[in-house]
C-alpha positions as protocol buffer text, in pm:
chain_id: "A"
residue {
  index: 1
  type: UNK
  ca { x: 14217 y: 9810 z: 9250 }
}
residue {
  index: 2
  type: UNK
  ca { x: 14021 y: 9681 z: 8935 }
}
residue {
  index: 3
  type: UNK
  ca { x: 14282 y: 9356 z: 8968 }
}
residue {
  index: 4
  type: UNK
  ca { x: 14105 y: 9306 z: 9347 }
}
residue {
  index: 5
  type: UNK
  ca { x: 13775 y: 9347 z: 9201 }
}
residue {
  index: 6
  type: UNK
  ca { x: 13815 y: 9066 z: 8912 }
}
residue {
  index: 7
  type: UNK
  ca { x: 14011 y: 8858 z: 9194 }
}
residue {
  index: 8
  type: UNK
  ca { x: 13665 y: 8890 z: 9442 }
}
residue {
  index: 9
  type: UNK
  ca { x: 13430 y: 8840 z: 9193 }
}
residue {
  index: 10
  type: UNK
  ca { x: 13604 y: 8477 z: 9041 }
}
residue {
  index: 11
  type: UNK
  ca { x: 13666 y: 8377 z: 9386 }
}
residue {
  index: 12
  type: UNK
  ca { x: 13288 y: 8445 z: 9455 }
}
residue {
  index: 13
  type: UNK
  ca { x: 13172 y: 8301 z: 9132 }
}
residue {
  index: 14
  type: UNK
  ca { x: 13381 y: 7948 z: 9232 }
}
residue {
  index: 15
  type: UNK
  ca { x: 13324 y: 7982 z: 9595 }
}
residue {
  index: 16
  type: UNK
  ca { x: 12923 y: 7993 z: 9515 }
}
residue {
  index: 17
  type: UNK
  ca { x: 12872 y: 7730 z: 9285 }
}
residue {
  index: 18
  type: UNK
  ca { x: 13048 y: 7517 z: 9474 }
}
residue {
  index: 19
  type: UNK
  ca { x: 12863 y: 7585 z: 9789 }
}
residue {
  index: 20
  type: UNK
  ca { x: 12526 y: 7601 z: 9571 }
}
residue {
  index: 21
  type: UNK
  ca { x: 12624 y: 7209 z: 9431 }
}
residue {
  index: 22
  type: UNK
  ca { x: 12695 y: 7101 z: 9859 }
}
residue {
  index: 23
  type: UNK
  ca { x: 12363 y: 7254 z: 9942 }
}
residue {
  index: 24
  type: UNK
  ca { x: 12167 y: 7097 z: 9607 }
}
residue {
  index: 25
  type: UNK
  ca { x: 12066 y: 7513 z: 9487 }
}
residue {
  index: 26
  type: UNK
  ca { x: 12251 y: 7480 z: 9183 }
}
residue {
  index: 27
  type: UNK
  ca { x: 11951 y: 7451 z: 8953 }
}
residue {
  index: 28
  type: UNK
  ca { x: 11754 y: 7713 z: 9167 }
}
residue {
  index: 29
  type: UNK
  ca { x: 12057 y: 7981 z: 9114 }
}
residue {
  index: 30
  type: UNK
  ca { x: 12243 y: 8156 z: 8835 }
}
residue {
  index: 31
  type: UNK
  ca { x: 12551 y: 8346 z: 8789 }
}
residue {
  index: 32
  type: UNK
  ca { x: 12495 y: 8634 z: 8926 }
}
residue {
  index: 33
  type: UNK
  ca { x: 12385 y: 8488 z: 9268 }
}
residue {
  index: 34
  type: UNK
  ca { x: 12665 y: 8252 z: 9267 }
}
residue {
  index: 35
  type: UNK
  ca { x: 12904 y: 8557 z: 9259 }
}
residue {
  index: 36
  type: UNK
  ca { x: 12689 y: 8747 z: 9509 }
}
residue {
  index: 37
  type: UNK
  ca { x: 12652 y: 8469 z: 9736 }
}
residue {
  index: 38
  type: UNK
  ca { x: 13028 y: 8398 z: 9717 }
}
residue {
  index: 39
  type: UNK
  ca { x: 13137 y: 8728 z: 9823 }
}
residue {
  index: 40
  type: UNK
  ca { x: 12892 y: 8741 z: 10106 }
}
residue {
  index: 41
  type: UNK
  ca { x: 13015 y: 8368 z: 10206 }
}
residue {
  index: 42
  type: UNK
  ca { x: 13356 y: 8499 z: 10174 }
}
residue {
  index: 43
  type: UNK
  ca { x: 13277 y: 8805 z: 10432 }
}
residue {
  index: 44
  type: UNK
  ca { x: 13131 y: 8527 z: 10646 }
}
residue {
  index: 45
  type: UNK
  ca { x: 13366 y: 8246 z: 10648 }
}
residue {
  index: 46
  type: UNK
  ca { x: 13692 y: 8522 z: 10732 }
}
residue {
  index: 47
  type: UNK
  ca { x: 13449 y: 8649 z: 11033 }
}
residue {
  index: 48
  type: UNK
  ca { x: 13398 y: 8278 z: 11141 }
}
residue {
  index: 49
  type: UNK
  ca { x: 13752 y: 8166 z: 11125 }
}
residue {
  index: 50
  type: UNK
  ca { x: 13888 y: 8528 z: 11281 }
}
residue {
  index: 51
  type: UNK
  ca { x: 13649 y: 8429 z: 11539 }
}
residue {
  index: 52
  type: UNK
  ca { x: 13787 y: 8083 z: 11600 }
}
residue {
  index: 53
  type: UNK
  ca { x: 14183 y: 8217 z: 11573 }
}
residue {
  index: 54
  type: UNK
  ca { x: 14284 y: 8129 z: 11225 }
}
residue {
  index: 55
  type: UNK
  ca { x: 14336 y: 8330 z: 10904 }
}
residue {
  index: 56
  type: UNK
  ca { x: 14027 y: 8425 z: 10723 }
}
residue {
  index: 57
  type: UNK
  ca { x: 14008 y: 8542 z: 10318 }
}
residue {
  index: 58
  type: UNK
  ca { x: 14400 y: 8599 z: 10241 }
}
residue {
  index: 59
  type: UNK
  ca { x: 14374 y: 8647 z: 9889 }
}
residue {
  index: 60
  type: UNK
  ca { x: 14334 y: 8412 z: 9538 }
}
residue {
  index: 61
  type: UNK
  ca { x: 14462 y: 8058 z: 9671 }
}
residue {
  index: 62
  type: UNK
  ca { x: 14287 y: 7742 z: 9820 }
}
residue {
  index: 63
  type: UNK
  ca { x: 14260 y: 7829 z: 10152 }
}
residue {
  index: 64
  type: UNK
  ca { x: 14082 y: 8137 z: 10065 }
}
residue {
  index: 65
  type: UNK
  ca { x: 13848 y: 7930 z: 9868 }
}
residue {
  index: 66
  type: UNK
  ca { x: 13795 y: 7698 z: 10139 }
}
residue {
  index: 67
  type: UNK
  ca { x: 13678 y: 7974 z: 10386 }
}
residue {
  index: 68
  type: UNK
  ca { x: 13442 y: 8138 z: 10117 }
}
residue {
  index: 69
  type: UNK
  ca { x: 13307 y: 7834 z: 10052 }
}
residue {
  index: 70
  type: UNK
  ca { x: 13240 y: 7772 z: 10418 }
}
residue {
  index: 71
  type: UNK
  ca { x: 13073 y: 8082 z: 10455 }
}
residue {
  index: 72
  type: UNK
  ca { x: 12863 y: 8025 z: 10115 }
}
residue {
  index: 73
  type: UNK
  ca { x: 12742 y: 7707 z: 10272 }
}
residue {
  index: 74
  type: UNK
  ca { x: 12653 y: 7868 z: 10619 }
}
residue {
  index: 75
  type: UNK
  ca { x: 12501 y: 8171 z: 10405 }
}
residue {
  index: 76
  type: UNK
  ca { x: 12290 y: 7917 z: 10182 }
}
residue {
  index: 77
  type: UNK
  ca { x: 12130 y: 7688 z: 10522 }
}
residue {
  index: 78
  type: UNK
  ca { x: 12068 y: 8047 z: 10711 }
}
residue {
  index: 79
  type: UNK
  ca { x: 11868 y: 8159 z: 10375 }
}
residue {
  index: 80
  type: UNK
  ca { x: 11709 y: 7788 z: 10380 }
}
residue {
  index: 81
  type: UNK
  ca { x: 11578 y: 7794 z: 10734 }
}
residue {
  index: 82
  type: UNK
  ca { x: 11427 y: 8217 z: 10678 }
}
residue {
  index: 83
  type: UNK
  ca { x: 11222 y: 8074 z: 10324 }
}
residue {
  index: 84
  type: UNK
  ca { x: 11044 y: 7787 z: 10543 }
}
């Protein structure tokens, strides 16, 4: 269980600053947001890609990655559009 932890919060930590770098937050956010917002983009993205029929958040591997990132990025432009 502590191994699935560790797993969730690197993926998040990647899976945020890469999503915070796309949407041009990565001054604005530190390393503890990148991990939150991660995980949340993570919960997101499998939720969007169940939705649409394919796999969502299957573990530590690129695909995974891809769909946290997706839902990072889709987490980061709903936050944008609430702050204006």
């Amino acid at each position: 269980m502590l191994t699935n932890i560790i797993v969730w919060i690197i993926l998040g930590a990647i899976a945020g600053w890469i999503a915070s770098m796309i949407m041009g937050r990565n001054a604005q956010m530190g390393a503890l947001a990148n991990i939150v917002v991660g995980i949340i983009g993570a919960i997101i993205g499998g939720w969007i890609m169940s939705a649409m029929g394919g796999p969502g958040v299957t573990g530590f591997n690129i695909p995974s990655l891809l769909v946290s990132i997706l839902g990072a990025v889709v987490l980061l432009f709903l936050v944008g559009l609430v702050r204006r």
